[in-house]
C-alpha positions, 0 to 999 in steps of 0.5 A, spaced: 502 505 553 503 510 548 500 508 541 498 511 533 491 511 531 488 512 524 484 518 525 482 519 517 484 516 510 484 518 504 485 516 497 486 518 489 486 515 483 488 518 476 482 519 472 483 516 466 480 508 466 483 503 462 480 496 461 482 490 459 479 491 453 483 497 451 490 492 453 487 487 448 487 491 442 493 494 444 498 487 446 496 479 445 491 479 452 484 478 452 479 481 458 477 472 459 485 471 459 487 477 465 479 476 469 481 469 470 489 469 472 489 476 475 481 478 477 483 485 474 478 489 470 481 495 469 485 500 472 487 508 472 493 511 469 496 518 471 497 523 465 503 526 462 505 531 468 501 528 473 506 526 478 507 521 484 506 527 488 500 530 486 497 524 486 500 523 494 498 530 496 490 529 493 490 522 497 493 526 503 489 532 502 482 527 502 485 523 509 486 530 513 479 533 511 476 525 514 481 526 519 479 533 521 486 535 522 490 541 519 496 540 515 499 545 519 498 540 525 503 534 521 510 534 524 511 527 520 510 525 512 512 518 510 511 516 503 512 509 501 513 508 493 517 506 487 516 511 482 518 517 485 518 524 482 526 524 482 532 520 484 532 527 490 528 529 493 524 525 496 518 525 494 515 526 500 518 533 501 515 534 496 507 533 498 510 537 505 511 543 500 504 542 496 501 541 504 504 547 506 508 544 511 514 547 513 515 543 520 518 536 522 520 530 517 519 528 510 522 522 507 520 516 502 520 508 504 522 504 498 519 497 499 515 496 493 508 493 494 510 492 502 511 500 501 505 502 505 506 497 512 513 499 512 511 506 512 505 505 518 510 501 522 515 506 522 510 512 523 508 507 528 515 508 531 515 514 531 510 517 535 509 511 540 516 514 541 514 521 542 519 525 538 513 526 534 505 528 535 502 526 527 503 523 522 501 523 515 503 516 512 502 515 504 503 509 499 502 513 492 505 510 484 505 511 477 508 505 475 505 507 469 512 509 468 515 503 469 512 498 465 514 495 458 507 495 454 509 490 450 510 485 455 502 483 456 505 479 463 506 485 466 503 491 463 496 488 464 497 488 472 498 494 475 496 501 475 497 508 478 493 511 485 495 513 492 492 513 498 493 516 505 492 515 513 493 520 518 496 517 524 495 521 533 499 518 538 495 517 545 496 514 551 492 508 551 491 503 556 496 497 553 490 492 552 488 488 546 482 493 546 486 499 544 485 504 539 490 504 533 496 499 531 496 493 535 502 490 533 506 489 525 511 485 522 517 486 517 521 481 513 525 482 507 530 476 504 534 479 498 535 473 494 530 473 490 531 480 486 530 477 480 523 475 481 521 482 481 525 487 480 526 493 475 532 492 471 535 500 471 537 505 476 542 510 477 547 506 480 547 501 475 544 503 468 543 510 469 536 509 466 529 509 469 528 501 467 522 496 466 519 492 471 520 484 470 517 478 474 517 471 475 510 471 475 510 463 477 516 464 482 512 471 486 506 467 486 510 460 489 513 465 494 507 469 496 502 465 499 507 462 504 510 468 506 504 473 507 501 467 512 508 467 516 507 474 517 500 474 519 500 468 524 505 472 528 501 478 528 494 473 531 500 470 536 503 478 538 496 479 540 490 474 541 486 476 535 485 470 529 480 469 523 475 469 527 475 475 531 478 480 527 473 484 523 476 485 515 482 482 512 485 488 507 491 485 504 495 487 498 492 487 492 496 483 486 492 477 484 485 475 486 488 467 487 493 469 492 489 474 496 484 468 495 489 462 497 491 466 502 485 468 506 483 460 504 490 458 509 489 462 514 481 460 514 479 467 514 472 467 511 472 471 503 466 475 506 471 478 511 476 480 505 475 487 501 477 487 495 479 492 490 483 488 485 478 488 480 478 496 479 485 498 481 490 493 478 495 492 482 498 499 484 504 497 489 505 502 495 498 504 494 494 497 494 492 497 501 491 505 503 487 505 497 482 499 498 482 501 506 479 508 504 475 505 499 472 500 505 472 506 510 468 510 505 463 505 503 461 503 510 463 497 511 470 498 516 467 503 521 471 505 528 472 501 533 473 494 528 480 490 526 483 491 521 489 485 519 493 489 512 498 485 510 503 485 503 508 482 499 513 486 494 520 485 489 527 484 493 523 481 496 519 484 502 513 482 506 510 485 511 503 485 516 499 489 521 493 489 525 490 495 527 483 497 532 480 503 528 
């Protein structure tokens, strides 16, 4: 059978660092009150004029030199983000131009934190289809943008940062031992958009908005829902917490993805974590936190790697894959 293989990644970070510290002189927080509920330390803001799609390109740059691919050979671009450059473009045609790229498909995804795994799963479609060879897959945000910095119980948790992925389509033997996307689950339930939403848009304010979270009520939901769709990935393919290698889930909170791993009996050792250094950057979580394992020799080819997230409207959504 046809599958996509993750040949390379790649990820990015603005280069200015902000500490717990710095929030705390700025709004009523404490490093010991964002450590203890969150276990974030600190996180990277972009700078004035620097854009999602500079950071997408950067990201997306480093994974074709892993990947050992030329831009000229990408004939599908997927950007997963909420903080896009423009209402259009997408943001995505926009890493096409500063690649090069004149061939193929551009085009974003919207589904907030769950960005990235929407965005692996319909590159996935598409070359297992075979109307298309490889794909650059890229989660990026600057939802520095769209926070409200006077609101401690928002500002405190995300950051800016991309990361990338170049996926090939092969002929693979369709076994469970298969190089590259085994299997992934989506799931989206729009009544619960006051949970986690921005509370602006064209269509509605004609303003940008600020991010607003029920942060108990995300909380409440996340844990279920992410081993929901995490169970259904083990039952599509035969894997289970003991003989998938690393579990790199989205990273929003320590005491989720630690409830989390905890339900399913997935051993924290098993667990990459980047929460700690990143914040929570969205669509850019998990493509970050992979690179950030690959790189330091911990994922390696031919392991299993289970990703999963959770984001506003809400969407939820996982994937396993062999590398």
């Amino acid at each position: 059978m046809r599958r996509s293989r993750i040949l390379g990644t790649g990820s990015y970070l603005p280069a200015r660092r902000v500490t717990n510290a710095e929030l705390a002189a700025r709004v009523d927080t404490s490093d010991e009150w964002i450590v203890q509920r969150t276990g974030i330390s600190a996180r990277h803001v972009a700078a004035e004029g620097e854009t999602t799609s500079m950071l997408a390109t950067k990201a997306a740059e480093r994974a074709l030199e892993a990947a050992g691919v030329k831009a000229s050979d990408i004939d599908l671009i997927i950007l997963a983000t909420a903080t896009p450059d423009y209402t259009f473009p997408a943001t995505a045609t926009q890493v096409q131009h500063a690649l090069g790229i004149t061939k193929g498909v551009a085009f974003d995804v919207a589904a907030v934190c769950s960005g990235f795994v929407f965005a692996l799963s319909t590159a996935d479609k598409f070359l297992t289809s075979g109307s298309h060879s490889r794909a650059l897959v890229i989660g990026a945000e600057t939802f520095s943008r769209i926070l409200d910095w006077e609101d401690r119980t928002t500002c405190v948790l995300f950051g800016d940062g991309a990361g990338a992925v170049v996926l090939e389509a092969y002929d693979a033997a369709g076994t469970r031992e298969d190089q590259g996307i085994l299997t992934s689950h989506l799931r989206s339930d729009g009544r619960h958009r006051e949970k986690l939403f921005v509370d602006g848009g064209p269509s509605t304010t004609m303003t940008v908005g600020h991010l607003r979270m029920e942060g108990k009520e995300v909380f409440k939901h996340a844990v279920g829902m992410i081993t929901d769709v995490i169970v259904d990935a083990f039952a599509a393919t035969g894997y289970d917490a003991n003989t998938i290698d690393w579990f790199v889930p989205h990273q929003a909170n320590r005491r989720i993805i630690t409830a989390s791993a905890d339900k399913l009996n997935i051993p924290q050792e098993k667990v990459v974590l980047t929460v700690q250094d990143h914040g929570n950057t969205s669509a850019a979580s998990i493509p970050l936190a992979l690179d950030t394992a690959v790189r330091d020799g911990r994922i390696r080819k031919g392991q299993v790697v289970l990703i999963e997230a959770m984001g506003g409207g809400f969407t939820w959504g996982s994937a396993l894959f062999r590398l």
